[in-house]
Backbone bond lengths (Angstrom), bond angles and torsions (degrees), N, CA, C in turn:
res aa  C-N    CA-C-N  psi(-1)  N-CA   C-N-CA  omega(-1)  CA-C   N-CA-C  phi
1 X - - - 1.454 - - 1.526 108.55 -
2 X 1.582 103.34 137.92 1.421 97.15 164.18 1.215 151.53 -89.82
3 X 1.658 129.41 133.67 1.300 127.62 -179.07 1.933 120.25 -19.64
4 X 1.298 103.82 110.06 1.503 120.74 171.32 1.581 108.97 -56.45
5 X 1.936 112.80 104.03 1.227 112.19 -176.26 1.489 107.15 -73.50
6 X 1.573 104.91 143.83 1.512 108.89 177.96 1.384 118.79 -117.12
7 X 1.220 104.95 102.19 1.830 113.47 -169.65 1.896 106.64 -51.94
8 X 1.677 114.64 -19.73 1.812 103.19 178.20 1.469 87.69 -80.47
9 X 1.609 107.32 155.44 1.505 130.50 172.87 1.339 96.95 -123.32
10 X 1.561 107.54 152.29 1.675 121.97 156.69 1.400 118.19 -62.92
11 X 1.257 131.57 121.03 1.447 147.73 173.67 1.402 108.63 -40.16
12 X 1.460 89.96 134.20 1.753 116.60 -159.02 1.543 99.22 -112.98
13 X 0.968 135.16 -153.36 1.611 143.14 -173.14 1.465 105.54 -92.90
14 X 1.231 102.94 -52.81 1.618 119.27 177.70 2.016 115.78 -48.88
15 X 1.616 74.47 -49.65 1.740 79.56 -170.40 1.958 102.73 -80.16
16 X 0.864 109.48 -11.52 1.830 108.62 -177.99 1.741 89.99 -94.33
17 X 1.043 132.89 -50.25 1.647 122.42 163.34 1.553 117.38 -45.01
18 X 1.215 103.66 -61.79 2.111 96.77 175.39 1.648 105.26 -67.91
19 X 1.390 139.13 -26.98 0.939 117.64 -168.80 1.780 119.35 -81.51
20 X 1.370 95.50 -23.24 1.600 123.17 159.24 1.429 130.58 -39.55
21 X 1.584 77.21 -66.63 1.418 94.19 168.02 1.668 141.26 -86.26
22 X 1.283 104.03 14.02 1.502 146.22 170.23 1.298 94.68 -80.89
23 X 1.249 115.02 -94.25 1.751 131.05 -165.32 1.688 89.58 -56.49
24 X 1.427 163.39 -83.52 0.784 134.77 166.23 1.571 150.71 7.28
25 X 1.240 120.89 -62.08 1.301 138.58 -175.88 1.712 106.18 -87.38
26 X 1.876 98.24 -27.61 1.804 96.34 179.40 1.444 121.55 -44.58
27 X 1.342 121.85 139.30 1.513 122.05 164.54 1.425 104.29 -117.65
28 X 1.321 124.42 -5.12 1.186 115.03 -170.96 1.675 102.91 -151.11
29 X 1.464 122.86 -179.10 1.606 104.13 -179.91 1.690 98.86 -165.22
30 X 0.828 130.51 -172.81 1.375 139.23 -177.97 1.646 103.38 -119.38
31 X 1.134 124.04 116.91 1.680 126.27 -166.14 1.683 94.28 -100.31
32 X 1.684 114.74 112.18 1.707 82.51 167.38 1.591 111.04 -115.26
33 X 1.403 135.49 172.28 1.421 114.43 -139.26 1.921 100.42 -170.88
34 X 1.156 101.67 128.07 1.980 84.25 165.93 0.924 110.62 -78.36
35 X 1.409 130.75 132.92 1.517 137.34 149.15 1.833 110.31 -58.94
36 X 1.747 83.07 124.44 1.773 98.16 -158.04 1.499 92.54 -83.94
37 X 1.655 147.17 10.00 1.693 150.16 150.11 1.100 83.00 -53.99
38 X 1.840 112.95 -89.34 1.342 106.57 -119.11 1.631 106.94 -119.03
39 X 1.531 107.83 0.80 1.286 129.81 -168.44 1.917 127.68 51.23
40 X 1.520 101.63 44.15 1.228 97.63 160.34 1.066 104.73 -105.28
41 X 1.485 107.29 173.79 1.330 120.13 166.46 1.491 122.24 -64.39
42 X 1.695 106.99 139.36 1.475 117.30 -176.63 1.496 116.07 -131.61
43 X 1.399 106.83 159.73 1.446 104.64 176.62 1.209 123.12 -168.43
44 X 1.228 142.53 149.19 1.411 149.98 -88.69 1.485 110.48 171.82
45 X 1.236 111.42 141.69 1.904 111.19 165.60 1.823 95.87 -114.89
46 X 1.424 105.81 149.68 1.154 113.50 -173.40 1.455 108.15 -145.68
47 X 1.546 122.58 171.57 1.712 117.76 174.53 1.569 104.61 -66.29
48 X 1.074 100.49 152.10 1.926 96.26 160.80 1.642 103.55 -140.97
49 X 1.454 85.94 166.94 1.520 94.53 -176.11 1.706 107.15 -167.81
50 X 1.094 107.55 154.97 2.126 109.81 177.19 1.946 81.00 -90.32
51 X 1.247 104.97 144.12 2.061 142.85 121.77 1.693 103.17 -39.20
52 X 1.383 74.62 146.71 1.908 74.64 166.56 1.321 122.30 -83.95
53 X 0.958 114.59 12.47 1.715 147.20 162.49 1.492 135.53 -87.21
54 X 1.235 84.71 -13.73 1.382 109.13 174.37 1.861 115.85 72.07
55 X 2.075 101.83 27.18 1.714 87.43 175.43 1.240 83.52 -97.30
56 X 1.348 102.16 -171.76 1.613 128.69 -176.13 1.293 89.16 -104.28
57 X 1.674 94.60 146.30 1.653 119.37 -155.24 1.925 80.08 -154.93
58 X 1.431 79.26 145.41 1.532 107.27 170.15 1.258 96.85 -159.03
59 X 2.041 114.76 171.69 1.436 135.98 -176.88 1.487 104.43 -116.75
60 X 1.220 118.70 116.95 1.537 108.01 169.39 1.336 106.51 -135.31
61 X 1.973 95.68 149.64 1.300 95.54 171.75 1.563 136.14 -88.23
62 X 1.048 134.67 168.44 1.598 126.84 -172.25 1.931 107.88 -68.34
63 X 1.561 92.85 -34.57 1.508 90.46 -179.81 1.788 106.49 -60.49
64 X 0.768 131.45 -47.18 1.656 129.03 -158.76 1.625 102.35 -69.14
65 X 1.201 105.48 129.31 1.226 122.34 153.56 1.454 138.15 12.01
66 X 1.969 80.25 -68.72 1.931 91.72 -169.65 1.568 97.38 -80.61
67 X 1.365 119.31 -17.19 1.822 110.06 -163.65 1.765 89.27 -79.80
68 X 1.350 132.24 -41.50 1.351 100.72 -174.29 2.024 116.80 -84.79
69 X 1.709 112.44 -19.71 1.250 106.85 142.10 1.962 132.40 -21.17
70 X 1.423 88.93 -63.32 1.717 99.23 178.70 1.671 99.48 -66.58
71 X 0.708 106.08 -70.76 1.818 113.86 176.50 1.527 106.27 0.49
72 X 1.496 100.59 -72.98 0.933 133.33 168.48 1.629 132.27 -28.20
73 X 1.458 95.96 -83.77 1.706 100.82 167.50 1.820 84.83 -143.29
74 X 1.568 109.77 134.00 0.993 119.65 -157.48 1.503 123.08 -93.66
75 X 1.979 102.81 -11.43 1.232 114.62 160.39 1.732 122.55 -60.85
76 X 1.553 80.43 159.81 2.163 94.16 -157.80 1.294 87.11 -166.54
77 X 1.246 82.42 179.18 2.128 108.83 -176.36 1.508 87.39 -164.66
78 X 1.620 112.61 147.23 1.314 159.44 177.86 1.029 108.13 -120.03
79 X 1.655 100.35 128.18 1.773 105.16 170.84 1.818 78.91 -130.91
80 X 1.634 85.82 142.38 2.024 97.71 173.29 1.620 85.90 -148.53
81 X 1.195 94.59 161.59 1.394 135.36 -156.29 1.655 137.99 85.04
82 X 1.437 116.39 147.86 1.148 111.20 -171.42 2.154 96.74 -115.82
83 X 1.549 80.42 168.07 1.991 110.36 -174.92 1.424 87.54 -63.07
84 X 1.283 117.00 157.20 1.328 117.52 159.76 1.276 121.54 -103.58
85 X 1.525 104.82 171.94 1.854 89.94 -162.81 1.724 128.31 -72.21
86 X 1.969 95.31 4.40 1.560 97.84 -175.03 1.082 96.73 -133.63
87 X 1.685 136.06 150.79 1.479 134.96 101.81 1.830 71.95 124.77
88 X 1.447 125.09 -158.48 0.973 128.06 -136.22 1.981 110.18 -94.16
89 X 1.323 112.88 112.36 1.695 95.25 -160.73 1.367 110.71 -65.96
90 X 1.577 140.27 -18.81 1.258 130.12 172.50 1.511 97.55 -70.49
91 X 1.276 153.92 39.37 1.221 137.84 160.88 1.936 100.16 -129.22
92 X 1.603 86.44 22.13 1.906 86.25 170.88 1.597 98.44 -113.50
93 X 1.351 121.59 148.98 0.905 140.26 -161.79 1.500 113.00 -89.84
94 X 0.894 125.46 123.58 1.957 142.16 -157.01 1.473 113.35 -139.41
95 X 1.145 131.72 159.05 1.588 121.10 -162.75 1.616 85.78 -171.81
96 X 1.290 90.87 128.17 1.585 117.72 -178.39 1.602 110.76 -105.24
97 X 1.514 111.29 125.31 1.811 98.51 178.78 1.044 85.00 -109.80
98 X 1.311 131.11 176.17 1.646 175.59 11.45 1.412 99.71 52.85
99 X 1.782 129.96 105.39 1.911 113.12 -175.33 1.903 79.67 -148.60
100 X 1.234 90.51 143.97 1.699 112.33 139.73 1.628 124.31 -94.78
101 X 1.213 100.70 142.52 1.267 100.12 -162.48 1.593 117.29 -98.26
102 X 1.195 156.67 113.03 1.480 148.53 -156.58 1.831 96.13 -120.06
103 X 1.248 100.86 124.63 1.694 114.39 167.62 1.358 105.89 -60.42
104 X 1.460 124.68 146.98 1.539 110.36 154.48 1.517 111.41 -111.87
105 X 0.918 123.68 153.70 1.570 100.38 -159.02 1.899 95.86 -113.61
106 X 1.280 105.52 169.97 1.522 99.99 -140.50 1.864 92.93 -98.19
107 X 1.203 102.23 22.33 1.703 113.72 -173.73 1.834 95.29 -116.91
108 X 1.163 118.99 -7.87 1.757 119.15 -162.47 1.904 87.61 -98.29
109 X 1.545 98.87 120.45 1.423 111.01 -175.84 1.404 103.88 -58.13
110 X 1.329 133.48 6.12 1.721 124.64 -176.75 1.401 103.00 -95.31
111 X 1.221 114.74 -31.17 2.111 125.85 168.02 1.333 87.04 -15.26
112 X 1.465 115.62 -75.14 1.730 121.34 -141.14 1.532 113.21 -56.02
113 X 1.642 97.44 -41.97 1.409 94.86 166.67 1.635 135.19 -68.88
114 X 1.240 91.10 -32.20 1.955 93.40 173.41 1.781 99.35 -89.72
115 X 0.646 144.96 25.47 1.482 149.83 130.11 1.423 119.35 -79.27
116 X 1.432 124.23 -23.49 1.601 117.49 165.32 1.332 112.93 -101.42
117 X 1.786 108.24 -7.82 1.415 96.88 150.38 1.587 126.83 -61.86
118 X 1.411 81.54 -74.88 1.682 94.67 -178.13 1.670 126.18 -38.79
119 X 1.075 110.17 -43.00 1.353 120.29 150.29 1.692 140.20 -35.77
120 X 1.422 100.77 -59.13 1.597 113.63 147.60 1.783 118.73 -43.92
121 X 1.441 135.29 -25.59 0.970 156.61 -162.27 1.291 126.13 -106.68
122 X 1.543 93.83 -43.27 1.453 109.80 -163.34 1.448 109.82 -148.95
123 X 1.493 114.04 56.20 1.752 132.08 -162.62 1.639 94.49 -63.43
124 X 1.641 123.71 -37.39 1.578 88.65 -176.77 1.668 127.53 -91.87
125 X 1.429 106.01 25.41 1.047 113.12 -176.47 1.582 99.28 -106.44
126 X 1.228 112.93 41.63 1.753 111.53 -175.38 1.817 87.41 -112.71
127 X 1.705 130.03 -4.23 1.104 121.78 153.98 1.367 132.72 -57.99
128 X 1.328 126.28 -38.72 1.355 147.04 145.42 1.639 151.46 -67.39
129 X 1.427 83.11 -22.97 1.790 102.13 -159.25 1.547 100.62 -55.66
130 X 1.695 114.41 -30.45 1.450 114.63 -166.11 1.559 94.21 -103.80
131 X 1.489 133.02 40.12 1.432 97.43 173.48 1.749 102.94 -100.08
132 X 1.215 126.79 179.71 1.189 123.26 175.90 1.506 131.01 -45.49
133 X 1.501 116.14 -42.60 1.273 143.30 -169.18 1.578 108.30 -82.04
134 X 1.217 122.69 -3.10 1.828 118.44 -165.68 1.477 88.68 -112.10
135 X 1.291 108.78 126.92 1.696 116.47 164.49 1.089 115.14 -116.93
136 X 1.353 131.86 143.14 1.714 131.63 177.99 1.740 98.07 -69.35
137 X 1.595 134.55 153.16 1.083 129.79 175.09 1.762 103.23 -157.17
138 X 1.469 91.48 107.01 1.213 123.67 -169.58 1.370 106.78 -70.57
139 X 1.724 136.53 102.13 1.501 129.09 159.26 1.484 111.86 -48.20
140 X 1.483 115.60 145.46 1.161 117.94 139.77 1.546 122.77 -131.12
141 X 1.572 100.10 131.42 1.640 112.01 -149.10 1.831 102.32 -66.94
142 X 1.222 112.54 150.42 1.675 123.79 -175.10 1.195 96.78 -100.80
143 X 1.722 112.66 -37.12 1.565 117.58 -138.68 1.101 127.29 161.67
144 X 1.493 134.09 148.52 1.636 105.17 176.61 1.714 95.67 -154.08
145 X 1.541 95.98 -179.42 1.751 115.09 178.72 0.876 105.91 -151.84
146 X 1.733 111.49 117.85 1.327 142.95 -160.86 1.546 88.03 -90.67
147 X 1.772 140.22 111.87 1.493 106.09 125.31 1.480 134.30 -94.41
148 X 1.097 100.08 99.01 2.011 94.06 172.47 1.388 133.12 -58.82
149 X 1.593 92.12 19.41 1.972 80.77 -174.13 1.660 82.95 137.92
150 X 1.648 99.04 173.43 1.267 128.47 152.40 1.714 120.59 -43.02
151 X 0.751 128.09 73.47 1.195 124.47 154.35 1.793 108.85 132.58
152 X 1.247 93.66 19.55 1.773 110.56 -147.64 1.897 96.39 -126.53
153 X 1.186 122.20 55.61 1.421 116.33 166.10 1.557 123.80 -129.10
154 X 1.178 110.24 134.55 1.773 140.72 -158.24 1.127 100.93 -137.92
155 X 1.926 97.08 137.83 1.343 129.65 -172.02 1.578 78.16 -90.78
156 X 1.752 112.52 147.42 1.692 118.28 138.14 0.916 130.22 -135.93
157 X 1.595 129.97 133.36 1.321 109.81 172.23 1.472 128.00 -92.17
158 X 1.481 122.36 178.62 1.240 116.81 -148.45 1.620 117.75 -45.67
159 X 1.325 96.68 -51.16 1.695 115.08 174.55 1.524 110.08 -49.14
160 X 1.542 130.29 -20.96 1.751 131.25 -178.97 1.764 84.63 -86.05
161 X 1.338 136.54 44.96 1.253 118.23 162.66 1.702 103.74 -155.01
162 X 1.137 112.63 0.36 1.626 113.54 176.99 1.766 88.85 -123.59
């Protein structure tokens, strides 16, 4: 029998540059998450932002959903990118991670600094950023899937994104 062709490819130069530059430019992301009731799958848009480290960092509050989801079991998936403003939006390029999610807790002297990140990024969220309930929550990448388009999809691993 013959070898089962597999239309995903291993990440090339091109695809670790767009996928870069994806997570980069994100301000926002698609959070997906088990719901810790009833255990289906859930999902959510949330802030996003890079660490000076380059993981993906977002602010969430305790009231919402997905923050006691993560709490919970800390696996998730990220979808970033947006349609473009012409012609067909599945031929815009979107990139899905694979992340664990780590709390930072609002007593860990590194807060202050990813608060003048996030801030730089995300100035109207300086209404909230300090209330009790908002925690910084640091991704750490599993993995990801680049599609660039029609005919254009790549496996990466964590390192094809730093």
């Amino acid at each position: 029998m013959a070898d089962k062709f597999d239309p995903v490819r291993d990440a090339d130069a091109e695809a670790r540059a767009t996928a870069r530059h994806l997570l980069a430019d994100a301000r926002t992301a698609a959070l997906a998450f088990v719901d810790p009731d009833t255990g289906a799958p859930a999902i959510s848009r949330i802030g996003f932002g890079l660490a000076p480290d380059c993981s993906a960092l977002t602010l969430l509050s305790d009231l919402a959903l997905h923050t006691r989801a993560l709490r919970a079991d800390p696996r998730a998936a990220l979808l970033l990118g947006e349609p473009g403003p012409r012609g067909d939006p599945l031929n815009s390029a979107r990139l899905s991670v694979s992340v664990t999610a780590h709390f930072v807790a609002n007593a860990d002297p590194a807060r202050a600094h990813l608060r003048e990140i996030w801030l730089r990024d995300h100035p109207k969220s300086k209404l909230y950023v300090d209330f009790a309930d908002f925690s910084f929550v640091q991704f750490e990448v599993n993995g990801a899937s680049l599609n660039g388009g029609f005919g254009r999809a790549y496996r990466l691993a964590a390192t094809d994104l730093t």
